[in-house]
C-alpha positions in Angstrom: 0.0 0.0 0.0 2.7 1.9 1.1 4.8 2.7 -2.4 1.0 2.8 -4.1 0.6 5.8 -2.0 3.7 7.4 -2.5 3.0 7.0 -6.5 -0.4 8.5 -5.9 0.8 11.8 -4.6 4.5 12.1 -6.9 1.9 11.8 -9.8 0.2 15.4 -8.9 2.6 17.7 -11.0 3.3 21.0 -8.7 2.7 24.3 -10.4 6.2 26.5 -9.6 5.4 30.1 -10.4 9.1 31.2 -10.5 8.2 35.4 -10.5 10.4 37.5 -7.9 9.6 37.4 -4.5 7.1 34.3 -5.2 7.7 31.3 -3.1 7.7 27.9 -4.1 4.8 26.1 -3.1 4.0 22.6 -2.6 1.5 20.1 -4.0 -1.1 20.5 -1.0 -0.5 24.5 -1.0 -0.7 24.7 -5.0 -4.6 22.8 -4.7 -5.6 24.5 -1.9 -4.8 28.0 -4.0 -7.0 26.9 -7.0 -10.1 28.8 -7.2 -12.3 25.9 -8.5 -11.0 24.6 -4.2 -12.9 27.4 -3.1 -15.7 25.7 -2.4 -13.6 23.0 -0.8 -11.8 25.7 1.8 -15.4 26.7 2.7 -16.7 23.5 3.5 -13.5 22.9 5.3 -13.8 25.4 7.7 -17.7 25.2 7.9 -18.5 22.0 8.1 -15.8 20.1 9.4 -13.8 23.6 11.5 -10.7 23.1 9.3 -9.6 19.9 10.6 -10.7 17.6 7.4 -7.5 17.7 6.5 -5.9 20.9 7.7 -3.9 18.5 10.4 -2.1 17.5 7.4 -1.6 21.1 6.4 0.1 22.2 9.7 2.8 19.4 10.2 3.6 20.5 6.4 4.4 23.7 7.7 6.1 22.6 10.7 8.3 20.4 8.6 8.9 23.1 6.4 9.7 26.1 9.3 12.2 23.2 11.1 13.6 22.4 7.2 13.8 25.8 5.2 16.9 24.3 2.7 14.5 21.7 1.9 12.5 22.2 -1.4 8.4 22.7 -0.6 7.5 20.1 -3.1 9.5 17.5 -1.5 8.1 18.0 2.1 4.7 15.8 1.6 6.8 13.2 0.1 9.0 13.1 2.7 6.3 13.0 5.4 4.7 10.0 4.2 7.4 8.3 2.8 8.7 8.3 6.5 5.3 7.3 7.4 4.3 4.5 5.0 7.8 3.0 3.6 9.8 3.3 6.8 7.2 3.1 9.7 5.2 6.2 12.0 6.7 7.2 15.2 5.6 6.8 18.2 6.1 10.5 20.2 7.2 7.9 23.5 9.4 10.8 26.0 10.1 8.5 28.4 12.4 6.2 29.5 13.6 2.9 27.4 14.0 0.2 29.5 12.9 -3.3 30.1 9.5 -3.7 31.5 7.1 -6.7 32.0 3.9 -7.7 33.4 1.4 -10.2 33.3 -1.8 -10.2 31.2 -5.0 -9.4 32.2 -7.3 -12.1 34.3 -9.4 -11.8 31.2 -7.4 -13.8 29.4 -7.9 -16.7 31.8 -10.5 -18.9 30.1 -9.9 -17.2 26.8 -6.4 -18.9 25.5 -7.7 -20.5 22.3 -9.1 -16.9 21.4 -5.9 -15.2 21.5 -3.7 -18.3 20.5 -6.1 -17.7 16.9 -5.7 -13.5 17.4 -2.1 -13.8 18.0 -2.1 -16.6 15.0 -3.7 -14.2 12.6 -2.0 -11.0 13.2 1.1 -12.6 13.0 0.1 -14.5 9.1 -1.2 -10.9 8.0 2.6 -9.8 9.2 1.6 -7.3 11.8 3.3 -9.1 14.6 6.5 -10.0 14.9 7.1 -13.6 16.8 7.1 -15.6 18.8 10.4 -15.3 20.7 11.3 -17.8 22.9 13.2 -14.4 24.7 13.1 -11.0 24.2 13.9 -10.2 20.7 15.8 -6.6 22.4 17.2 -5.4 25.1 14.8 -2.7 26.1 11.5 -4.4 25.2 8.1 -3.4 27.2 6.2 -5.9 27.6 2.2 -4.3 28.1 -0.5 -7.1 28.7 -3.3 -8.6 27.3 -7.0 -8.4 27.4 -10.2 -9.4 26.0 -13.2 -8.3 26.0 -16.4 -9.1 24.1 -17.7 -7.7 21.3 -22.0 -6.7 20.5 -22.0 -9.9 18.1 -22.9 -13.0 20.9 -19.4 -15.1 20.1 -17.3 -12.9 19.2 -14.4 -11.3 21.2 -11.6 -8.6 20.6 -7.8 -9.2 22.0 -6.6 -5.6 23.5 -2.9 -4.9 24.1 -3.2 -2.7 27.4 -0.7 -0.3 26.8 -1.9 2.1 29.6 -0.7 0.0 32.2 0.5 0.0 35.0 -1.0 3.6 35.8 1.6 5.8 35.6 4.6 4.8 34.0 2.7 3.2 31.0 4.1 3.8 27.4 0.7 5.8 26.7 1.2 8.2 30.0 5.1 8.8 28.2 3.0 10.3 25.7 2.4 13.9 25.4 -1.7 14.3 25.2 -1.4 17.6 23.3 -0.5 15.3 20.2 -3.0 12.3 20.9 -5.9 14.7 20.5 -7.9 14.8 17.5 -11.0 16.2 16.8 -13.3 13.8 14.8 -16.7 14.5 12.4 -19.8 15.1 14.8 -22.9 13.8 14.2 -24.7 16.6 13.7 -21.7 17.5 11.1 -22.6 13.9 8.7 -26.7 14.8 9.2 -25.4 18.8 7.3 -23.7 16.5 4.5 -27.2 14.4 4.3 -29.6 17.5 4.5 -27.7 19.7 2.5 -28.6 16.7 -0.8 -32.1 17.5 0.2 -35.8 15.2 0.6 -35.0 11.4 -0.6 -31.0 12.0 -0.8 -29.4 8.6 -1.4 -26.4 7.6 1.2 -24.0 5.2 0.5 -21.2 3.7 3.8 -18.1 2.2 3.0 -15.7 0.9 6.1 -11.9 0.2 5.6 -11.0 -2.7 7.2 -8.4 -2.9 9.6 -8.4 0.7 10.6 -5.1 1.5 13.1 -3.3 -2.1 11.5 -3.2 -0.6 8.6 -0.5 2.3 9.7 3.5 0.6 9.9 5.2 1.5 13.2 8.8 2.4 12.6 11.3 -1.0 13.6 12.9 1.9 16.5 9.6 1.4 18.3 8.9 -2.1 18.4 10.2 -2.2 21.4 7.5 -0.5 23.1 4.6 -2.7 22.2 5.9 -6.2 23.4 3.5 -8.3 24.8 4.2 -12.2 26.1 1.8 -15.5 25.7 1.9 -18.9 26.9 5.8 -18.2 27.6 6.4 -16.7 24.1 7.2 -13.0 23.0 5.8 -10.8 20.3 6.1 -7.2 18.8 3.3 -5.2 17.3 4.9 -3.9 13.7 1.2 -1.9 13.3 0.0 0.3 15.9 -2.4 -0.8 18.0 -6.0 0.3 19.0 -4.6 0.5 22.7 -1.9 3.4 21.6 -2.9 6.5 22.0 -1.6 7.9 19.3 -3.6 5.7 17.0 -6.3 7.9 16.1 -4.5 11.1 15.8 -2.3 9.1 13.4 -5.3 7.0 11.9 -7.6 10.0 11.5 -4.8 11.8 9.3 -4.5 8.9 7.1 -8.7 8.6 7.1 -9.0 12.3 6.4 -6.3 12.4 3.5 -8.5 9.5 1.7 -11.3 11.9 1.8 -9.5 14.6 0.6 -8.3 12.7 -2.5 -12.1 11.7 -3.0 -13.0 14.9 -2.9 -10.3 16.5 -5.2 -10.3 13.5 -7.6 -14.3 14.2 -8.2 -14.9 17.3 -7.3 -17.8 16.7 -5.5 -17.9 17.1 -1.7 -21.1 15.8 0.0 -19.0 12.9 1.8 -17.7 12.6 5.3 -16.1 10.1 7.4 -15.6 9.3 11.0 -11.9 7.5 11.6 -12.9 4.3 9.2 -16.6 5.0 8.3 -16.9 6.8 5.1 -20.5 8.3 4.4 -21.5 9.7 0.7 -24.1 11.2 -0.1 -26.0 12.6 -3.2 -29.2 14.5 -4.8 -32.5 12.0 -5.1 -32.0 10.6 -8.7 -28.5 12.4 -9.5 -26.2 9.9 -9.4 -24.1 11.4 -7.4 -23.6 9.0 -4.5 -23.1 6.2 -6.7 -20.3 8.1 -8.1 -18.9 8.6 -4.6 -19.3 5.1 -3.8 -17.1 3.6 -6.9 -14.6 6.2 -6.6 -13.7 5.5 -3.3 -13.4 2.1 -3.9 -11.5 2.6 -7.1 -9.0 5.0 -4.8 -8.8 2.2 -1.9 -8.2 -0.2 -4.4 -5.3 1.8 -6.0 -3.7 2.7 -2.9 -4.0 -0.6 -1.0 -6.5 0.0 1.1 -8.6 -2.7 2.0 -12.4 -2.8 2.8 -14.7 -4.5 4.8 -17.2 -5.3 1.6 -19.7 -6.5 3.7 -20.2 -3.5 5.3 -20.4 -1.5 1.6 -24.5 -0.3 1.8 -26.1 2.1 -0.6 -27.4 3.8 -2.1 -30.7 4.2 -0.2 -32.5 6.2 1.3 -32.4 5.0 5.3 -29.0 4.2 6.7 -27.4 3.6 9.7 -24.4 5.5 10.2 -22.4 5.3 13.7 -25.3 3.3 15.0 -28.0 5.8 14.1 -30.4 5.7 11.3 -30.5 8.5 9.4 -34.1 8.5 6.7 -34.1 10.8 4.1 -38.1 10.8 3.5 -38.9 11.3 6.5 -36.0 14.1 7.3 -35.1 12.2 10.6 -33.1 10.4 13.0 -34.0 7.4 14.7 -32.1 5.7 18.0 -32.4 1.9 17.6 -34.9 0.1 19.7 -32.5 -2.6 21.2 -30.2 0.1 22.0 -33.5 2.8 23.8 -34.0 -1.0 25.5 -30.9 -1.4 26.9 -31.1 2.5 28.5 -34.4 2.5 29.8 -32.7 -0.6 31.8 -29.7 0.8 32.9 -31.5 4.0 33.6 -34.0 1.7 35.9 -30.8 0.0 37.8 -29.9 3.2 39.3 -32.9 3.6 40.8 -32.7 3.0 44.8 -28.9 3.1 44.8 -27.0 5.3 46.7 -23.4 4.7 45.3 -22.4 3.1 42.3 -19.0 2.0 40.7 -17.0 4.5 38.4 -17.5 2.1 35.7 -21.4 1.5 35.9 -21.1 5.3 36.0 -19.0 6.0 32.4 -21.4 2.9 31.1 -24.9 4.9 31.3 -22.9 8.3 30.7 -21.4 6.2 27.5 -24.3 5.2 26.3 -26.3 8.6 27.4 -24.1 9.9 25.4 -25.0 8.1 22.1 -28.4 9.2 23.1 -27.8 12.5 22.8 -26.5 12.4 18.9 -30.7 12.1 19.0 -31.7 13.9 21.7 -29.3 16.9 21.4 -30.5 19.1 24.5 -30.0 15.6 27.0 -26.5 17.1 26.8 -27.1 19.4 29.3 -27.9 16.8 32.0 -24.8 15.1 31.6 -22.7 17.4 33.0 -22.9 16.7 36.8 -22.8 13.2 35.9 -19.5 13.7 34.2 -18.2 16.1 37.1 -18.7 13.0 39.3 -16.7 11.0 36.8 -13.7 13.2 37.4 -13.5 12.8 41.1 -12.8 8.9 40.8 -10.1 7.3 39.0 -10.1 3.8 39.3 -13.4 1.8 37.9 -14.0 -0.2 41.6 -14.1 3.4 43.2 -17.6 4.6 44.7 -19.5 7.6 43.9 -21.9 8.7 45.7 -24.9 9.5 44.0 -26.0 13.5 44.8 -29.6 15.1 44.7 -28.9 16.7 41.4 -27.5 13.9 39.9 -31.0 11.4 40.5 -32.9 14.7 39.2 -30.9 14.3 36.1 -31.3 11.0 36.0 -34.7 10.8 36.3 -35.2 13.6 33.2 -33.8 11.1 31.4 -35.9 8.4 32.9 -39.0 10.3 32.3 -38.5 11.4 28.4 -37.2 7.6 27.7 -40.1 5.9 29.1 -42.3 7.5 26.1 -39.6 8.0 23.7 -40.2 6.3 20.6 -36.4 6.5 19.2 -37.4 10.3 16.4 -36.2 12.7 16.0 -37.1 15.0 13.0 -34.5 17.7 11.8 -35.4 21.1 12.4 -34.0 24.1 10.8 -30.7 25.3 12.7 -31.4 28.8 12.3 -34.7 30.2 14.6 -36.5 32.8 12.0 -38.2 35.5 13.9 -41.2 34.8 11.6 -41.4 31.7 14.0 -43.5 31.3 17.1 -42.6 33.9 19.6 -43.3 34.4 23.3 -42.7 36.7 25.3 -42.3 36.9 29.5 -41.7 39.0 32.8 -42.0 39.0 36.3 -41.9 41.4 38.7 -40.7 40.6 42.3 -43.0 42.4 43.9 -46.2 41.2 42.2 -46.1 38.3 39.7 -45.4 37.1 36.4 -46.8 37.6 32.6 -46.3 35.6 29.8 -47.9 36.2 26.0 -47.8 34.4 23.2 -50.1 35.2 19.8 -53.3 36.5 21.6 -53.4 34.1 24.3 -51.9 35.1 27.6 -51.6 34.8 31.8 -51.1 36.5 34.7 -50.6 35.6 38.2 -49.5 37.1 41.4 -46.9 35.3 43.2 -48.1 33.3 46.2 -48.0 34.8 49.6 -46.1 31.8 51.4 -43.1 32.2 48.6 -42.0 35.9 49.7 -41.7 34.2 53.0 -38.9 31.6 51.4 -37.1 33.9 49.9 -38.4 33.2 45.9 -39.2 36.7 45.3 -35.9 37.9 45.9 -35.0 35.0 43.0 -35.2 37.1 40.2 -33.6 34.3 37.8 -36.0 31.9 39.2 -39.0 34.4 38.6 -38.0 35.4 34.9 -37.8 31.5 34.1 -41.1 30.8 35.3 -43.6 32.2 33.0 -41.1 30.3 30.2 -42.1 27.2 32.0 -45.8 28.2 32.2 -45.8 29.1 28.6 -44.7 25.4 27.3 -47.2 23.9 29.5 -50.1 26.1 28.5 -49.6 25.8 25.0 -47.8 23.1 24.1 -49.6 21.7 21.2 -49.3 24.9 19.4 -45.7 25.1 19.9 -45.1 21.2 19.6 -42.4 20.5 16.3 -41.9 24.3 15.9 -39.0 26.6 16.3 -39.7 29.1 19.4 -38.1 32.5 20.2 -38.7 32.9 24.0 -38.2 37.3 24.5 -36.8 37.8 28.0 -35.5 41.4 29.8 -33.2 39.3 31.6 -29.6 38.3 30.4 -29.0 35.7 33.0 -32.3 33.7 32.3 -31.4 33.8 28.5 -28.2 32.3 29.5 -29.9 29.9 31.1 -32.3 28.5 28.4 -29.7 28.3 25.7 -27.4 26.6 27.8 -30.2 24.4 29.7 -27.7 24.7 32.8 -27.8 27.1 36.4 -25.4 27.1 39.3 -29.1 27.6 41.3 -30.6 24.1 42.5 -33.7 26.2 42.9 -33.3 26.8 39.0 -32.5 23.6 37.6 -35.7 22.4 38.9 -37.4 24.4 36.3 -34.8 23.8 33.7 -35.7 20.0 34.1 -39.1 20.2 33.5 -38.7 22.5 31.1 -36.7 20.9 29.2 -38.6 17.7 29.2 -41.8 19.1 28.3 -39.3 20.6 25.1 -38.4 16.7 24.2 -41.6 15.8 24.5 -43.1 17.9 22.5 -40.2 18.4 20.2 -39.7 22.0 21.0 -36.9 23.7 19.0 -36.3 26.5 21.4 -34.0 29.5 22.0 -33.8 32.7 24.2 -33.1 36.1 23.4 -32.8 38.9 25.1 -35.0 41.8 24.9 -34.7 45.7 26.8 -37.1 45.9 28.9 -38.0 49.3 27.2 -39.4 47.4 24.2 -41.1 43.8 26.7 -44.0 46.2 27.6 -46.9 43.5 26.8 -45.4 41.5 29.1 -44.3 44.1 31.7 -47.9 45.0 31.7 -48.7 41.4 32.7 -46.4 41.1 35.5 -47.7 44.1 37.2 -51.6 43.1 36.7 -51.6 46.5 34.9 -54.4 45.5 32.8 -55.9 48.6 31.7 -52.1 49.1 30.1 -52.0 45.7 29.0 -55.8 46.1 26.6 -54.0 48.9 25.4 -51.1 47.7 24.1 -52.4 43.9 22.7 -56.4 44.9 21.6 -56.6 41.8 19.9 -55.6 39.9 23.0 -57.9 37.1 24.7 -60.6 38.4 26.7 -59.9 35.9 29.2 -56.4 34.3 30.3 -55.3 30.9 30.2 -55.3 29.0 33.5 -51.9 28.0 34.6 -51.6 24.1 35.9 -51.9 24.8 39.3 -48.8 21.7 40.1 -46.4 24.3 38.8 -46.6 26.8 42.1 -45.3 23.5 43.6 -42.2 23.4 42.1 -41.2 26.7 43.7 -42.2 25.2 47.2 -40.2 22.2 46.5 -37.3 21.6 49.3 -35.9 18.3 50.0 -38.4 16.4 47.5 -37.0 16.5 43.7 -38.6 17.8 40.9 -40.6 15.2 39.4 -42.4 13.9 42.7 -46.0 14.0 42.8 -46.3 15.6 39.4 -48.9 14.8 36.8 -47.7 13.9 33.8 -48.8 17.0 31.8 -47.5 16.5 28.6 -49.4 13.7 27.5 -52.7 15.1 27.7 -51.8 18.4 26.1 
């Protein structure tokens, strides 16, 4: 593949424009300056921030600042000759000495599975072995695990290369150069949307992935590893290195990059080895896409996992999420909303649970959320209490605002049905908007196309301090509003107007230091995914709120004459929702009818 590759990129003839004072530019900079790429730089920064392949772009000028006698044009073919024909480095700043250690206890049980890994690897020459001794002096020798796969049978061999804890070869490892910022999501649903109604998609894996990159013969040595008595090296790097998908992601984000500059075409997208293409109903186009990136694999060596090859159609599942192109939405598998709802449901009753059951729900919580986007914001204590344990027997100790999180998610989940349709990402003002006040002193007003309410703040809450709350009071009628009129604001964008800076912080952000105000952000929120409420604040002086100014201070004489076409009567707020201001010790969601299902 290696030599393939090299051939590939010798075979795009640089353009040298040799007037004074003009540099010399390479292959990569003389593309990038053509003005049919311009379309290609956009997309580039827009849809993927630059980093599709701009991580190539940098270490070409870092190569070139620490090499300024070397020619431009010979920089890219030095970096992946280096790469590909003599083997990638592996940034290790520590010290090179002997090391061994045992494998994991999963192992125990599992020998005939590795014996036929080991067996495997080493046919397909990524493994060098076995020694009866070690083949050098300084070899470290990281252990073995194994772990199951989602197919029943089916296991995966792991070479543990982060321990021991603290004097692994992946904590000798600078982190600045291990991270890598991959395609979101939401970035492969722009691709799909952007082709319009009924866009075809097509998937293509390569197979292999990390194996596929040569680790230069200097650092064999560091990923030894030892089996019934014999010794091995990994030639390839491994999945457990944590430079892999820096290194990977590179290679992964050049292929694209070829595809994209071979055909000119650039509705296509990857995640580290899942390739997505994507093209206009009837056009062609992702067809195209498709053969073309298996004629490039093809050319350069790169092998695929045919069996995963799908497309094109028009509902695919792309990182585990099925994306429909009729419908314009996203669905979350049912075996996988299944398996939540149950984990969800386990930590109910505990007080203290393991770091590792812990990064399981947030893991898969997490997946969740490339669905159910606002979820995000009640991950965050979750993940806070993450970070205060570090090894996966430890304890945590599960808080009051981390069971009210919890129990969002358990109450949207239980009548989830796995859709989500896309909305527009930019809120137009022609959409629905509402607008809100409160006044400390006498209540709150919220209006919204005619309809409108007004109430005076109970007695009993002056007495507990709410009315000095103004961030609590300000969010309030926001909550009132989705509960009065949900149905006419259920699947629509919303534009909630609020004098208040600190409460428009809060709805965009679905987050408050104030327990007090996170109990309305919860409901709030889960009356929003219920109802699939695309929502956003903005602010508004309070010069210009004066409908809803008028509200707040039961000036209703003001009020008739500012909004004549307003209701003659107001709506009556749910009467449960003064409760949630009461609430002390109880959490949010006890003793609460569930509202949203018979708006």
């Amino acid at each position: 593949m290696s030599r393939r590759l090299v051939r590939f990129w010798r075979s795009k003839k640089p353009v040298v424009l040799n007037r004074p004072g003009r540099k010399k530019v390479g292959r990569l900079h003389w593309l990038w300056n053509l003005q049919w790429l311009n379309p290609l730089k956009i997309l580039g920064y827009t849809e993927f921030s630059g980093t599709a392949w701009m991580q190539y772009d940098e270490e070409f000028r870092m190569r070139a600042a620490l090499n300024p006698a070397m020619q431009w044009d010979r920089i890219h073919q030095q970096l992946w000759l280096q790469g590909f024909e003599f083997g990638f480095r592996i940034p290790f700043r520590g010290n090179r000495v002997p090391f061994m250690s045992p494998n994991l206890k999963s192992v125990v049980g599992m020998e005939e599975v590795v014996r036929a890994k080991i067996a495997k690897e080493c046919a397909e020459g990524r493994v060098l072995g076995p020694f009866p001794s070690p083949p050098v002096p300084c070899l470290r020798v990281s252990p073995l695990g194994v772990v199951p796969k989602k197919a029943a049978g089916e296991f995966r061999l792991i070479h543990h290369l982060s321990y021991p804890r603290g004097s692994s070869v992946n904590d000798a490892i600078p982190e600045h150069l291990c991270s890598v910022r991959y395609t979101s999501f939401d970035q492969a649903v722009k691709v799909v949307r952007r082709c319009g109604v009924g866009a075809e998609m097509a998937k293509c894996d390569i197979k292999s992935a990390f194996r596929l990159l040569p680790v230069h013969p200097d650092d064999f040595e560091l990923l030894g590893f030892s089996f019934e008595g014999q010794f091995y090296m990994d030639r390839a790097l491994p999945m457990g290195c944590s430079i892999s998908c820096a290194s990977f992601e590179r290679f992964s984000s050049f292929l694209e990059w070829a595809l994209k500059h071979r055909l000119r075409c650039f509705d296509a997208c990857h995640y580290l080895d899942d390739y997505l293409f994507v093209g206009p109903e009837g056009s062609g186009q992702c067809a195209r896409l498709l053969a073309g990136f298996i004629a490039l694999a093809e050319e350069l060596g790169v092998p695929l996992a045919h069996e995963k090859t799908e497309g094109p159609v028009t509902v695919l599942t792309f990182l585990g999420i099925e994306l429909d192109t009729r419908q314009q939405a996203s669905r979350l598998p049912m075996e996988k909303l299944r398996d939540l709802r149950a984990r969800l449901a386990s930590f109910q009753g505990k007080r203290k649970v393991s770091l590792l059951e812990l990064q399981q729900l947030v893991g898969h919580l997490n997946f969740a959320c490339r669905v159910v986007a606002p979820g995000r914001a009640f991950l965050r204590r979750l993940c806070e209490a993450m970070s205060k344990a570090s090894k996966p027997n430890h304890r945590i100790r599960i808080t009051r605002d981390m069971r009210a999180d919890i129990q969002v998610w358990e109450d949207f989940l239980g009548s989830f049905n796995g859709v989500s349709f896309w909305r527009e990402d930019v809120l137009l003002e022609a959409e629905l908007q509402v607008t809100s006040d409160a006044s400390g002193s006498t209540g709150f007003g919220v209006y919204f196309r005619g309809h409108w309410c007004a109430e005076q703040w109970p007695a009993e809450w002056a007495g507990q301090g709410l009315t000095r709350d103004l961030t609590f009071l300000e969010f309030f009628p926001i909550l009132v509003a989705v509960c009065l009129w949900g149905k006419d604001l259920a699947n629509h964008s919303v534009h909630f107007w609020c004098d208040n800076m600190a409460v428009v912080q809060v709805v965009n952000s679905l987050s408050s230091k104030s327990r007090r105000v996170m109990r309305l952000v919860r409901v709030f929120t889960l009356q929003c995914l219920r109802l699939n409420i695309l929502f956003r604040a903005k602010h508004v002086p309070g010069v210009s709120n004066c409908i809803a100014d008028a509200l707040s201070r039961l000036q209703m004489a003001r009020f008739r004459q500012l909004a004549p076409e307003a209701d003659l009567q107001p709506a009556l707020m749910p009467q449960f929702l003064w409760q949630i201001g009461e609430q002390k010790r109880a959490g949010p969601f006890s003793n609460r009818p569930q509202y949203s299902e018979s708006l």
